[in-house]
C-alpha positions in Angstrom: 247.8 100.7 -62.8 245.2 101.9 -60.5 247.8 102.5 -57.3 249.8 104.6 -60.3 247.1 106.4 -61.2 245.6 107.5 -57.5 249.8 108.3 -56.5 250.3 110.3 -59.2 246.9 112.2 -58.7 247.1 112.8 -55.6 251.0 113.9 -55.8 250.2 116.6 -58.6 246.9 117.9 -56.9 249.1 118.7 -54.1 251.9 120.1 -56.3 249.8 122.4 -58.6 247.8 123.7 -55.7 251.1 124.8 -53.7 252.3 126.4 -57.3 249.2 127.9 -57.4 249.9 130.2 -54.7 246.5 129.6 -53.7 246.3 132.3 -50.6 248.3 134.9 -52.2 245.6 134.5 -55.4 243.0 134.9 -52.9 244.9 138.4 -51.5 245.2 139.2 -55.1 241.3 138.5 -56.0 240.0 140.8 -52.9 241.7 143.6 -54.2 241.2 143.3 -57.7 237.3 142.7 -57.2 236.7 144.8 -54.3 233.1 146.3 -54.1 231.8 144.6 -57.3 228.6 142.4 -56.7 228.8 138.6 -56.1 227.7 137.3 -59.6 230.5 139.6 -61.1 232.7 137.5 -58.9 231.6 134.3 -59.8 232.3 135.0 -63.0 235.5 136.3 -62.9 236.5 132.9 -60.6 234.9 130.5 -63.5 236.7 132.3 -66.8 240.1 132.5 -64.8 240.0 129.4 -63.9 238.5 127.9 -67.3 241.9 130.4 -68.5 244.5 129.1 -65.9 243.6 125.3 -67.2 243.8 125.7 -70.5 247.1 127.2 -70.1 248.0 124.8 -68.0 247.1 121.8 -70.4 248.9 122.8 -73.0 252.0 123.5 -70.9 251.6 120.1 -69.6 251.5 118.9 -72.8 254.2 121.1 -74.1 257.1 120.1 -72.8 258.7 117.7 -74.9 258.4 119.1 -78.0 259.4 122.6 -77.0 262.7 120.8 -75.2 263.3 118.7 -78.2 262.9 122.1 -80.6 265.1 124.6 -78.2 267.4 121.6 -78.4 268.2 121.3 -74.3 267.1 118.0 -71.9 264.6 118.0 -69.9 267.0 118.0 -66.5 268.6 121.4 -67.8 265.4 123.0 -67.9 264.5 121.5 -64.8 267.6 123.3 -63.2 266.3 126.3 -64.8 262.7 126.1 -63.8 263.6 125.1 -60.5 266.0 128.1 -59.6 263.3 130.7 -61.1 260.4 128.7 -58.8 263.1 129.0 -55.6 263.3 132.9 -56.3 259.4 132.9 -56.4 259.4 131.1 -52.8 261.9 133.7 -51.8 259.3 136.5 -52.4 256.6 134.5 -50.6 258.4 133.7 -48.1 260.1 137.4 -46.9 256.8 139.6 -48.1 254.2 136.9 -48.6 253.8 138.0 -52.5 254.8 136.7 -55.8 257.8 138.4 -57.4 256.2 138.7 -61.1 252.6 139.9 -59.5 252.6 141.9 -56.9 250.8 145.4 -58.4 247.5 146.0 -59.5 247.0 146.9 -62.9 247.7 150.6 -63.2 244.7 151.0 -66.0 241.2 150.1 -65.7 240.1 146.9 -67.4 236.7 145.3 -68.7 238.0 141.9 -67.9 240.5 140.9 -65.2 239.6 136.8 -65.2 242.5 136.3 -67.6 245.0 139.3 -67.1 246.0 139.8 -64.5 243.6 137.2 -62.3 244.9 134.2 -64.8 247.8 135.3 -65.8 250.2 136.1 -64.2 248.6 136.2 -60.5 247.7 132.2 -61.5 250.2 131.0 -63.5 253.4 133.0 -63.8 256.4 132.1 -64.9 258.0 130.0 -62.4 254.3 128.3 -62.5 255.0 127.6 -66.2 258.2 126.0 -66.2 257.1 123.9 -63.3 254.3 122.6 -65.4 256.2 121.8 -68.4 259.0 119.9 -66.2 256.0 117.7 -64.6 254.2 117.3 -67.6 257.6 115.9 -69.4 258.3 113.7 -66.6 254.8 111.4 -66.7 255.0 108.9 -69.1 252.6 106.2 -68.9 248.8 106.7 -69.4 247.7 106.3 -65.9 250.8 109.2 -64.6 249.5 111.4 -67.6 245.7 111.3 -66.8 246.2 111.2 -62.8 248.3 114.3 -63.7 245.8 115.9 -65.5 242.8 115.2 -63.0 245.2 116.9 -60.3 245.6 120.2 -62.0 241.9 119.9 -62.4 241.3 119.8 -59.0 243.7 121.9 -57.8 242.2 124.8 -59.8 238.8 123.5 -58.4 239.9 124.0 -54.8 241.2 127.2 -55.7 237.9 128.4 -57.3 236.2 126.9 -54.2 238.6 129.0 -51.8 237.8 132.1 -54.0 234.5 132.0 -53.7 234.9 132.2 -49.6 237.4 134.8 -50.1 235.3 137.0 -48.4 235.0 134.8 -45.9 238.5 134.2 -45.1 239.3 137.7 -45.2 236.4 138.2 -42.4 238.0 134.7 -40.6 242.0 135.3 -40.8 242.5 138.9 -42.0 245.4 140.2 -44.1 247.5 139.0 -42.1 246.4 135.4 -41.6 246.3 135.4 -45.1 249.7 136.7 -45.5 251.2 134.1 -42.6 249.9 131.3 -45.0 251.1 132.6 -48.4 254.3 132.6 -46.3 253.6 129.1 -45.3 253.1 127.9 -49.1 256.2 129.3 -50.1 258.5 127.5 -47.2 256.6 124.3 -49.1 257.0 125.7 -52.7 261.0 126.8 -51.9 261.7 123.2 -51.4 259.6 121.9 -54.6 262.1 124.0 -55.9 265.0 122.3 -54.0 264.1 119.0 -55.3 263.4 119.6 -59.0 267.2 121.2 -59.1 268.3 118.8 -57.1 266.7 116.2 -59.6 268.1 117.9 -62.5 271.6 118.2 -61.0 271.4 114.5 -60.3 270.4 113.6 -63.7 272.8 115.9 -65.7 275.6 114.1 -63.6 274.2 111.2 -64.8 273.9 111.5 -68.0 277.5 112.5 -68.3 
C-alpha cells in the first residue's frame, strides 16, 4: 500500500508540474505583475494557486461522472485530451508559449490571481482534460490520495518558483526561460504521446 502510495505521488507530482507549464507561468507572472510591490505579489501567487487547486480537485474528481453523463469511455476522451495536450506541446515547443495563453489581458483588472494568472495561464484546457483522464484512471485509496498530494505539491513548487521569479529572470533571462518552457514541452509532447497511445490501445481492446 505504502510503495503505491509513494509511486503514484511521486508520478503525478511530476506530471502536474510539467502540465503546469511551470517556466512559461513564471514568463507569464513577470509581465502581468511587473512594477507592483512584493506583498502584492505574494498575494497574487497564494490566491492563484489556492484557485488553480481547487479547480484542479474537482477536475480530478470529475471525471467519471462527467464521462458516464456525456456518455463516452474514459480511453476516448483520453484520445481527445491527449491530441489537444500534443497541440499545447507543439506551441511550447516552436515559440516557448501556450497556444490558449499567450496575450496579456487587453483591459485592466483588480484581480489577475484567477483570470488570467489561474486560469487559463495555469490550467488551460489541455491542463483540464489531462486532469480529468488521471483523476479517472486512480482507483484505489492510496493511487487517489498519492494523486492528490502530488497536484498539491506541484502547485507548491510552482508558487515557490514564482516567488523567485524575479530571481530567475535576473539568473537565466527571457531567454533561458524560454529554452526551458521549450524543454517542458519536448517532456509534455510525449505525455501527450502516451495517453493517446493508451487510449488507442484500450479502444482496440475493448473492441
Amino acid at each position: 500500500m505504502l510503495e503505491t502510495f509513494f509511486s503514484t505521488y511521486i508520478s503525478s507530482t511530476i506530471r502536474f508540474l510539467f502540465l503546469l507549464a511551470p517556466f512559461f507561468v513564471v514568463t507569464m507572472f513577470l509581465a502581468l505583475t511587473r512594477g507592483l510591490p512584493a506583498a502584492e505579489k505574494a498575494s497574487i501567487i497564494r490566491r492563484a494557486c489556492i484557485s488553480a487547486f481547487v479547480l484542479g480537485l474537482v477536475l480530478f474528481f470529475a471525471g467519471p461522472l462527467l464521462f458516464s453523463a456525456v456518455g463516452i469511455t474514459l480511453n476516448s476522451f483520453r484520445i481527445g485530451a491527449g491530441s489537444l495536450l500534443f497541440l499545447t506541446a507543439i506551441s511550447l515547443v516552436t515559440s516557448g508559449t501556450r497556444n490558449h495563453a499567450t496575450g496579456l489581458p487587453e483591459e485592466d483588472r483588480d484581480d489577475i490571481a484567477v483570470v488570467p494568472l489561474a486560469i487559463p495561464v495555469m490550467i488551460g484546457p489541455a491542463t483540464i482534460g489531462a486532469i480529468l483522464v488521471y483523476g479517472a484512471e486512480l482507483k484505489t485509496a492510496p493511487e487517489v490520495i498519492g494523486g492528490l498530494l502530488g497536484l498539491v505539491s506541484s502547485l507548491f513548487i510552482l508558487g515557490v518558483l514564482l516567488r523567485l521569479s524575479g530571481y530567475l529572470e535576473k539568473g537565466l533571462g527571457k531567454t533561458g526561460l524560454n529554452i526551458l518552457s521549450k524543454i517542458s514541452g519536448l517532456i509534455l509532447s510525449a505525455m501527450a504521446a502516451e495517453i493517446v497511445l493508451t487510449g488507442i490501445a484500450g479502444f482496440m481492446a475493448s473492441t
